[in-house]
N, C-alpha and C positions, 0 to 999 in steps of 0.2 A: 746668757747673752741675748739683750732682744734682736726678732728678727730686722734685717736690713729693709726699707721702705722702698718701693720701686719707683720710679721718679713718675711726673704727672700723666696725665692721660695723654693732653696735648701736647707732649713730647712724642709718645706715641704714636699720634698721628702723623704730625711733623717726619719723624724717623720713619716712619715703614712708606709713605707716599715717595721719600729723599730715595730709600733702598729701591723702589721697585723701579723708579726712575731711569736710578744708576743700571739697576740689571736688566733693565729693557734696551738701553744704551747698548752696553757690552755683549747684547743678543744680535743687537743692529749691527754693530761692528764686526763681530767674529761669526754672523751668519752665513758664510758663502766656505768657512773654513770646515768645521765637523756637521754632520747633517745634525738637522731642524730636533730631532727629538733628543739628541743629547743637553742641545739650550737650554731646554727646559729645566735643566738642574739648575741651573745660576740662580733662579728664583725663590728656589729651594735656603739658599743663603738670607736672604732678607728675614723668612720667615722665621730659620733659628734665633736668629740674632735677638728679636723681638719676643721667640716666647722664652729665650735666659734672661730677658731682664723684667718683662712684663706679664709672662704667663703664658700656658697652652690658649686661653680662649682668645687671646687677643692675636696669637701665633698662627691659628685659624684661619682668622679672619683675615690679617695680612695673605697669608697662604691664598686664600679664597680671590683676594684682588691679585695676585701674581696671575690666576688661571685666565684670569678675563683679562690681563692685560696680551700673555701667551695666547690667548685666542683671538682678542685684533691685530696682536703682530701678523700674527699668520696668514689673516686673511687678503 
């Protein structure tokens, strides 16, 4: 059975800027509810999502823009 193809790159992009968006949102919204370092998992989501369908390097790299987005929310 050949393997399944992962869809294009630019979906990729597309989808992890859509996710980190979304969980930047939901960080904004539910920030006053459980303190500041539990948030930080929401972002954690975006990043599975993308390395099940696109791979760990690209899972990374999503990963890597949640930190910096967690790091201007905060400040």
């Amino acid at each position: 059975m050949p393997r399944p193809m992962s869809p294009p790159l630019v979906s990729w992009m597309v989808i992890a800027v859509a996710l980190i968006v979304a969980e930047a949102l939901v960080v904004y919204l539910l920030r006053r509810v459980p303190p500041e370092i539990c948030l930080r998992v929401v972002y954690l989501v975006g990043a599975l999502v993308v390395s099940s369908v696109w791979g760990l390097a690209l899972g990374v790299v999503t990963a890597r823009s949640g930190v910096g987005v967690v790091s201007a929310v905060e400040r």
